[in-house]
C-alpha positions in Angstrom: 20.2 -11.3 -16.1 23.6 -12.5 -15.4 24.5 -15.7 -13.5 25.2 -13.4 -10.2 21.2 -12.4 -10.3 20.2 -15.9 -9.6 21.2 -19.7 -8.4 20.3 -23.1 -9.6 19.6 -25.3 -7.0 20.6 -28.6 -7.1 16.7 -29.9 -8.1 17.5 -26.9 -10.8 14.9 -24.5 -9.4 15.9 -21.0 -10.2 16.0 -18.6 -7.3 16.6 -15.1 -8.3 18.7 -12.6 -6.3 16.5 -10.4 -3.9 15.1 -7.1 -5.4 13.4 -4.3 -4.0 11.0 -3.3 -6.8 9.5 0.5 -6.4 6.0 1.4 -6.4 5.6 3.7 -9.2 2.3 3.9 -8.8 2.3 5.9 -5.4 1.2 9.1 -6.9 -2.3 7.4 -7.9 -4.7 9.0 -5.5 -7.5 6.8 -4.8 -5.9 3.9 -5.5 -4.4 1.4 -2.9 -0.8 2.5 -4.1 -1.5 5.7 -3.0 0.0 5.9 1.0 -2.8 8.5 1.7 -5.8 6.2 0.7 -4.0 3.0 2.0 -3.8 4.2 5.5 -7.7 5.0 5.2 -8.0 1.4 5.2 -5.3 1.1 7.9 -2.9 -0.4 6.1 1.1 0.7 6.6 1.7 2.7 3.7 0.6 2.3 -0.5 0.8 -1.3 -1.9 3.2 -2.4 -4.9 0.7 -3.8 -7.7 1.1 -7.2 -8.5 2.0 -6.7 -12.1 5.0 -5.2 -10.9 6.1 -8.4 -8.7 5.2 -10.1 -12.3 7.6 -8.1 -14.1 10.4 -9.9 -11.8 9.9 -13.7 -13.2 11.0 -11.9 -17.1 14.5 -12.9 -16.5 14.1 -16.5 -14.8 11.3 -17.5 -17.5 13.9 -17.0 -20.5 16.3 -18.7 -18.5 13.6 -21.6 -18.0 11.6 -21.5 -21.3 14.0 -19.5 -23.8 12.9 -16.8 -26.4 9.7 -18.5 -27.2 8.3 -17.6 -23.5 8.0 -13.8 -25.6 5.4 -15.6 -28.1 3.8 -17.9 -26.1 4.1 -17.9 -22.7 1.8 -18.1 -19.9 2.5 -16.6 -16.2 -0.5 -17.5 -13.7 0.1 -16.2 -10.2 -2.3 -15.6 -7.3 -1.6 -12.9 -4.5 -1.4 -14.0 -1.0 0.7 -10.8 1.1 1.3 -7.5 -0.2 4.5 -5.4 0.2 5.5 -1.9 0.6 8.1 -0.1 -1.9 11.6 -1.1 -1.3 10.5 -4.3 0.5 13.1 -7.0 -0.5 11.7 -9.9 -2.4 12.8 -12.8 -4.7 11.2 -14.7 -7.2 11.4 -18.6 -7.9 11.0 -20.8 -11.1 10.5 -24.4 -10.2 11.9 -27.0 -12.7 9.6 -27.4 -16.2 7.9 -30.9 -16.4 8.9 -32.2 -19.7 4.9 -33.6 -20.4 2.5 -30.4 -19.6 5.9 -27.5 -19.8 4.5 -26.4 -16.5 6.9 -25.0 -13.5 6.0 -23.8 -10.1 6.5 -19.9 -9.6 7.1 -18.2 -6.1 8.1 -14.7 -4.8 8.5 -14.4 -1.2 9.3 -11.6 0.9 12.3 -11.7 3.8 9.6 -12.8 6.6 9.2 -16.1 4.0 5.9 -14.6 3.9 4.5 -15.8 0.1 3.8 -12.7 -2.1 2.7 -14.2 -4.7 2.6 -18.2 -6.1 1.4 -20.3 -9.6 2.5 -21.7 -12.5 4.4 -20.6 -15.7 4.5 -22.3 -19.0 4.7 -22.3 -22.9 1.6 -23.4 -25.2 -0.9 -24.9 -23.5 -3.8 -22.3 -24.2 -6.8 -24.2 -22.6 -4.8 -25.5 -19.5 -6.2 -25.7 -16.5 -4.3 -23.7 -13.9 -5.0 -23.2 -10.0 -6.5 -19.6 -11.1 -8.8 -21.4 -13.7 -10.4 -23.7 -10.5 -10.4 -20.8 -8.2 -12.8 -19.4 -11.1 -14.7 -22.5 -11.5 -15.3 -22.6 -7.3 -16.1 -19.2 -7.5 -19.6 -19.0 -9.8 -21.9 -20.3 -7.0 -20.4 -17.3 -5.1 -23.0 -14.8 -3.7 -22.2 -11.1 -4.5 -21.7 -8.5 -2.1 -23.5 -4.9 -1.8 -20.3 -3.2 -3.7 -20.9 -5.2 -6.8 -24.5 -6.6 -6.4 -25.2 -4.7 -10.1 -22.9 -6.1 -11.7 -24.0 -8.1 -15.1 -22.5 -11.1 -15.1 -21.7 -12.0 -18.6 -21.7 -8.7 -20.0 -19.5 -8.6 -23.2 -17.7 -5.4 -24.9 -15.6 -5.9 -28.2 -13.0 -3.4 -30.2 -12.1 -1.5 -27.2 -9.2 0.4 -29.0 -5.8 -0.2 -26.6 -2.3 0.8 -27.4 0.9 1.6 -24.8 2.7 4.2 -26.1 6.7 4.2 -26.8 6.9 7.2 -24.2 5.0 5.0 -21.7 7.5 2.7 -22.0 10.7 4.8 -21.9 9.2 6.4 -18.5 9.1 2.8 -17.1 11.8 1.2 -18.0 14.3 2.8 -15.3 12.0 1.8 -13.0 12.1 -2.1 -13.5 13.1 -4.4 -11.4 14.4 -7.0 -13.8 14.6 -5.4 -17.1 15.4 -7.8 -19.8 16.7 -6.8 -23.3 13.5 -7.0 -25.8 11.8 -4.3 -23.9 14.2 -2.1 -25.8 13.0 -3.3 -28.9 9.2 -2.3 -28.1 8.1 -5.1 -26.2 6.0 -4.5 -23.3 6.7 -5.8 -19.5 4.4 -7.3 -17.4 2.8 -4.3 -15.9 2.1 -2.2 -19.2 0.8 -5.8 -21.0 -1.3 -6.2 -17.9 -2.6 -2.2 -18.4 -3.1 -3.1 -22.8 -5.5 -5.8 -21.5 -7.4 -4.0 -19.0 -8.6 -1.4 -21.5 -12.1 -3.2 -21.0 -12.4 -2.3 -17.4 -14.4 1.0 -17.2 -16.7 -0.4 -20.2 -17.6 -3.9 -18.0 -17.7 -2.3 -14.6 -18.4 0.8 -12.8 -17.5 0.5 -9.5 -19.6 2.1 -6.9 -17.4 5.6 -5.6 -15.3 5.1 -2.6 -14.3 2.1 -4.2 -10.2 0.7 -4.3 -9.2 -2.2 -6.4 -6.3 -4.6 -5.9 -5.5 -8.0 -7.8 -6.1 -11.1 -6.4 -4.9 -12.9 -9.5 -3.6 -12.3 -12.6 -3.2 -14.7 -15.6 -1.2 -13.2 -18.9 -1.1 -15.4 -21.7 0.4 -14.7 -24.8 -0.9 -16.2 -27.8 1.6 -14.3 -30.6 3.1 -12.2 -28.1 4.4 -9.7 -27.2 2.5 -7.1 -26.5 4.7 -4.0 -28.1 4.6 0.1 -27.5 3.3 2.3 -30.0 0.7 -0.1 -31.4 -2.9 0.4 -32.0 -5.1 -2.6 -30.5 -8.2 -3.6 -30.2 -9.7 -5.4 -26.7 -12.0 -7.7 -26.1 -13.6 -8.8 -22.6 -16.2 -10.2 -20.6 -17.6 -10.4 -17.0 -17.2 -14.2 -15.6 -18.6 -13.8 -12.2 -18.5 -11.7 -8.9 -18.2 -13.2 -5.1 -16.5 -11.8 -1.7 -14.5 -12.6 1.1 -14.8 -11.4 4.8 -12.4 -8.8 3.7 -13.3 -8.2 0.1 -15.8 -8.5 -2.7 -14.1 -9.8 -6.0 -14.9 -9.4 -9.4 -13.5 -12.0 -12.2 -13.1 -10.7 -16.0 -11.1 -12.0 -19.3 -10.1 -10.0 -21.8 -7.9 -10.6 -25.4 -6.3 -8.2 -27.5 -6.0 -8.5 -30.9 -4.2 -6.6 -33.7 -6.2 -6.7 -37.3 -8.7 -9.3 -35.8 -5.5 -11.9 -34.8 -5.1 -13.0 -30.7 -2.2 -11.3 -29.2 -2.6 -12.0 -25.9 -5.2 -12.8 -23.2 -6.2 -12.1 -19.7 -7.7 -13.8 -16.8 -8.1 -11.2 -13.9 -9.5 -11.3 -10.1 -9.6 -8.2 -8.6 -10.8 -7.4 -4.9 -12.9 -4.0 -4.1 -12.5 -2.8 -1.2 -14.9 0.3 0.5 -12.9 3.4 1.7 -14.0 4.1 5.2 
């Protein structure tokens, strides 16, 4: 990222230049990418995931935290307004607090609409974020009809998981801040994002006629990064399921390890939705 991609404010929040990321998901039938299954829920057109917005920060993180963001950074981010491909948005790193490392992170769209807020930091591995206390308010939740089966506190282990190089050669014209390790192997947002969720269809299976969108993510690496072309094993856990008037959601973590050592972990809120 060069200095033309972003400004320093004068409180030295980093405000990136606005990008218009693409939803490369929009082939995905059945999925609220796809513009064929969004507008059965009557929505405009297929949603951009929010591990794409993610892959935005890379840039202003390294600028923030340095190369060690790569090994052990943290990037905690709720979703509040989706966007559409080729929507214009920008992404903001607040100043790092010298005692806890943490900074305030916010993409917004050109309406000033919020698409997506948290915190970012280094080290920290049992810190409490906003994410972590949505989770906490969360367990006394009641569970909706979509999810009512779901078994809370089920566990699966060595769930084998690995992105490979081709994968990531077919996405990296496609991102919106591309930063120079992903050509040495390591993996962007999105693709760590999918490494972790190889536990999904072993926790959960969703009732048909389902869609899923995130809610929240929180990536964590631990001795990061996440790289193409190697063979994983995954980890993860049901936390706790609950619903909104719009939604039901359903919270999950998940770790990867490579020969039995933490690479990375994952928080994850996802809201189902019914197709009409």
């Amino acid at each position: 990222m060069t200095q033309s991609d972003f400004k320093t404010e004068p409180d030295g929040m980093l405000i990136g230049a606005w990008k218009t990321p693409v939803n490369i998901a929009a082939h995905a039938e059945g999925s609220i990418h796809n513009d064929e299954t969004a507008k059965q829920l009557g929505l405009e057109g297929g949603w951009i995931a929010g591990s794409i917005h993610l892959e935005q920060f890379a840039p202003l993180l390294l600028e923030r935290f340095g190369p060690y963001w790569l090994k052990a950074g943290t990037m905690s981010a709720h979703f509040r307004n989706a966007t559409l491909s080729g929507q214009p948005v920008r992404a903001m790193l607040g100043t790092a607090d010298p005692g806890t490392r943490f900074a305030g992170v916010r993409m917004e769209d050109e309406a000033g609409r919020v698409v997506c807020e948290g915190v970012a930091f280094t080290g920290e591995p049992g810190a409490v974020t906003p994410i972590r206390k949505r989770l906490a308010a969360n367990h006394a939740a009641t569970p909706g009809p979509l999810l009512s089966d779901v078994e809370i506190g089920r566990k699966v282990e060595n769930i084998p998981s690995m992105i490979p190089e081709s994968r990531l050669a077919q996405d990296l014209p496609g991102i919106t801040a591309p930063i120079a390790a992903y050509a040495s192997g390591a993996l962007p947002a999105n693709l760590s994002i999918d490494a972790l969720r190889a536990v999904e269809p072993h926790l959960v299976a969703l009732p048909s006629g389902c869609v899923g969108l995130y809610g929240s993510i929180e990536l964590q690496m631990l001795n990061g990064p996440i790289e193409a072309g190697i063979d994983y094993t995954c980890n993860g856990e049901v936390l706790c399921v609950g619903q909104t008037p719009r939604t039901e959601t359903l919270w999950y973590s998940s770790e990867l390890l490579r020969e039995g050592r933490p690479v990375a972990r994952l928080l994850m809120m996802s809201r189902i939705m019914q197709l009409d």
